[in-house]
C-alpha positions, 0 to 999 in steps of 0.5 A: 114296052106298052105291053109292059106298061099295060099289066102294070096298070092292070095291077094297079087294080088289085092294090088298097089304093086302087081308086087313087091309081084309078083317079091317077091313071085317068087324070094322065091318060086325059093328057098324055098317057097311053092306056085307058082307065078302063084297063083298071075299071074291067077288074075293079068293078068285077071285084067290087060289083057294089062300088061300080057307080063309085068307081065310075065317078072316080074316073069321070071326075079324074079324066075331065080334070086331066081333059083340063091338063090336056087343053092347057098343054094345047093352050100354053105348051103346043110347041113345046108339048103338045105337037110330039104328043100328037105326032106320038100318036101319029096324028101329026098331019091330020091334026092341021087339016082337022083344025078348019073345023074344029071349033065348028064341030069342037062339042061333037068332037070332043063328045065323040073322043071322050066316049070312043077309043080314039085318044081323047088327050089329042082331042083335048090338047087340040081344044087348048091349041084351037082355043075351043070355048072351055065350058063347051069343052068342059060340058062334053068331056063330062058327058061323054067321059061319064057315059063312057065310064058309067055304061062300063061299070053299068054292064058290068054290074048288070052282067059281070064276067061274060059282059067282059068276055063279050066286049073283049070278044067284039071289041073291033065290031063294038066300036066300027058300029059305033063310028058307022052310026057317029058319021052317019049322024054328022051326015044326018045332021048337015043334010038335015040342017 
């Protein structure tokens, strides 16, 4: 089924009103949907090199509006909504233990969900049921969800196919140096301060 759900999104790309199922898909995936936006940004900016910084905005603007769906399932939905889209995900039991630290660390954790592959719609439902300051969730999710979506479109832009090729290629190195150096600056940061 995810594989299903995965070309059709894919699709989507190649249609007239590709930047409205990019501004759709990135609006429901900031919330509850299972495949990234960066599904339909790979193909589109490798069609329309041009459109690259347009594209990305389209996804920045689409995901922190959906960032703010998913806050007001935590926020007003958590029992009803919220708890099975966590526990889909299989972040049931973590996601109690991870709520002590929470609003110490909220910008930083939505910064780093907005701009990793980790599900960012557990971190913005978790923002809503933990009642995280709302312009502190609204300036990270901007900034991580625009870094992520511009860098995207800037290599592609720069590089076109082989950057593609190479992301896909290293994906999982790509993103286990980027948690290595995350953690490592959460280390730096409490020992440091």
């Amino acid at each position: 089924m995810l594989r299903r759900l995965y070309d059709w999104t894919l699709s989507l790309s190649a249609r007239p009103g590709a930047l409205w199922a990019l501004a759709a898909i990135s609006f429901i995936e900031s919330s509850i949907f299972p495949i990234p936006p960066d599904v339909l940004i790979v193909p589109m900016v490798l069609a329309a090199r041009t459109r690259a910084w347009t594209i990305a905005g389209v996804a920045t603007l689409a995901s922190v509006l959906g960032g703010f769906a998913g806050y007001a399932i935590g926020y007003f939905l958590f029992q009803e909504l919220g708890q099975p889209i966590i526990d889909f995900y299989g972040y049931g039991e973590a996601f109690e233990e991870f709520r002590a630290r929470y609003n110490e660390w909220g910008f930083w954790i939505v910064a780093a969900a907005g701009f990793t592959p980790f599900p960012y719609k557990v971190i913005t439902i978790a923002s809503g049921a933990f009642g995280l300051d709302l312009l502190t969730f609204a300036i990270a999710s901007a900034v991580s969800r625009g870094a992520r979506f511009y860098v995207v479109a800037a290599l592609l832009w720069k590089f076109g196919p082989p950057i593609k090729a190479f992301i896909e290629r290293y994906l999982g190195l790509l993103t286990a140096i980027f948690f290595v150096l995350l953690i490592g600056g959460f280390v730096a940061i409490k020992y440091l301060l």
